[in-house]
C-alpha positions in Angstrom: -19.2 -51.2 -67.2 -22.3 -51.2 -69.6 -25.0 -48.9 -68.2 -28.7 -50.4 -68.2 -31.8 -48.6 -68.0 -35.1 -49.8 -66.1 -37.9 -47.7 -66.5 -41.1 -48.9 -64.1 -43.8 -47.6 -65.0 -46.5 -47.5 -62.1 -49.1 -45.4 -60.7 -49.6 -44.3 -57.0 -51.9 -46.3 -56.5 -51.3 -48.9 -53.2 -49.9 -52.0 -54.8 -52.0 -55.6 -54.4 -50.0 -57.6 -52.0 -50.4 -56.4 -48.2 -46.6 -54.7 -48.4 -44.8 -56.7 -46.2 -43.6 -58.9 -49.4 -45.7 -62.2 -48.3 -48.4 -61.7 -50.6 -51.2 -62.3 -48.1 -53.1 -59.5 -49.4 -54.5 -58.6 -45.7 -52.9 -55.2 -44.7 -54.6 -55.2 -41.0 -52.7 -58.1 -40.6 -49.2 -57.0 -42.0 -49.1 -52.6 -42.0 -50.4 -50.4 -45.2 -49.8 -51.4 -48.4 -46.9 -49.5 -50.3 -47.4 -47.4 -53.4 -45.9 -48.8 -56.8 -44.0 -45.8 -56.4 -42.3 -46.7 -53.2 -42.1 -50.3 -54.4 -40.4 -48.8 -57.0 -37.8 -46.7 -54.7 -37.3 -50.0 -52.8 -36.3 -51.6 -56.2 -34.4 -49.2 -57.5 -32.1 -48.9 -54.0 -31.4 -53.0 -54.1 -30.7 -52.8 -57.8 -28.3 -49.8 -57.4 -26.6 -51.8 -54.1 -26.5 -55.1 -56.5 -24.5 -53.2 -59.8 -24.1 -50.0 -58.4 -24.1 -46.8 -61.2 -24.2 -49.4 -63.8 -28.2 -49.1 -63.5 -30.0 -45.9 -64.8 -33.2 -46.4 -63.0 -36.4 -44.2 -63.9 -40.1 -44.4 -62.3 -43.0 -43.3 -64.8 -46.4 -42.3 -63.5 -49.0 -43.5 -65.9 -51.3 -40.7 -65.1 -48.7 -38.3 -66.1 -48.3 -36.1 -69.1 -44.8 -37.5 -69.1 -46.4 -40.6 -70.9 -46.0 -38.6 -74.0 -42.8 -39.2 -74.0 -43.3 -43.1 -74.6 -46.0 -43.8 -77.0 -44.6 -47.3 -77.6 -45.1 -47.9 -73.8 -49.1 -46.6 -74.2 -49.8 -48.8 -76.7 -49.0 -51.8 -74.7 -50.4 -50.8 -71.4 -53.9 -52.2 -72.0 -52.4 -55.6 -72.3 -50.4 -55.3 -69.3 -50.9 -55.1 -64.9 -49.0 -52.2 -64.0 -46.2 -52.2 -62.6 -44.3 -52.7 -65.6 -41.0 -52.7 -65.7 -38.9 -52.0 -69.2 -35.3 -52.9 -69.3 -32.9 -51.2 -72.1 -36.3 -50.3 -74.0 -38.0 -53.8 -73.8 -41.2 -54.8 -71.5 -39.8 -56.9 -69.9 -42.2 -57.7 -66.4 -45.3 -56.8 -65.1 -47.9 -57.2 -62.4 -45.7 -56.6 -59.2 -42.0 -56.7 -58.7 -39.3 -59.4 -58.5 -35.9 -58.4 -57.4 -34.5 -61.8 -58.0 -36.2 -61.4 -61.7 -35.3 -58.2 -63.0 -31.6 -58.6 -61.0 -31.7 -61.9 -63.0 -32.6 -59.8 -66.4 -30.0 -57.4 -65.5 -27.3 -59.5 -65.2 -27.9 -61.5 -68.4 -27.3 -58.2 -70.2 -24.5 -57.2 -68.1 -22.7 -60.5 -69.3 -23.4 -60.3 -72.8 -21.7 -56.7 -73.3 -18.4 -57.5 -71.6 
């Protein structure tokens, strides 16, 4: 199998939505609000369980000095709402994160280099 890399780039910042996946934005309601980064783990675990060690999954902090390491990814970060999520090397999503999306992504490439 193919290997494809996602790279989410996030900070640790709580994300928008409430964190209980409804998008109610009230987190008295619903528990804290989650992290990109644990959004992030959460993603990374379903994706892994979907294709297994097919995915090479990788979570950036913005606020990082590893952002040296992706100067392509800096310059488009003012256009974007983090979390972003790169797949093989190409933005791909951002503002939040959809499993059924980036799965979707995923498996699109998956069936194009069998």
């Amino acid at each position: 199998m193919k290997e494809v890399e996602v790279l989410v780039f996030g900070t640790n910042a709580p994300v928008e939505a409430c964190g209980c996946g409804c998008s109610c934005g009230t987190p008295s309601e619903c528990g804290p609000a989650k992290t990109m980064q644990e959004e992030a783990g959460e993603l990374k675990a379903a994706l892994l369980d979907k294709f297994g060690e097919g995915i090479k999954f990788y979570y950036v902090d913005v606020d990082t000095e590893e952002m040296k390491n992706y100067p392509e990814i800096t310059k488009v970060l003012p256009k974007v709402r983090l979390p972003l999520t790169v797949i093989n090397g190409k933005p791909k999503f951002h503002g939040g994160f959809s499993f059924d999306k980036i799965a979707g992504a995923i498996s699109e490439l998956l069936q194009e280099n069998k």
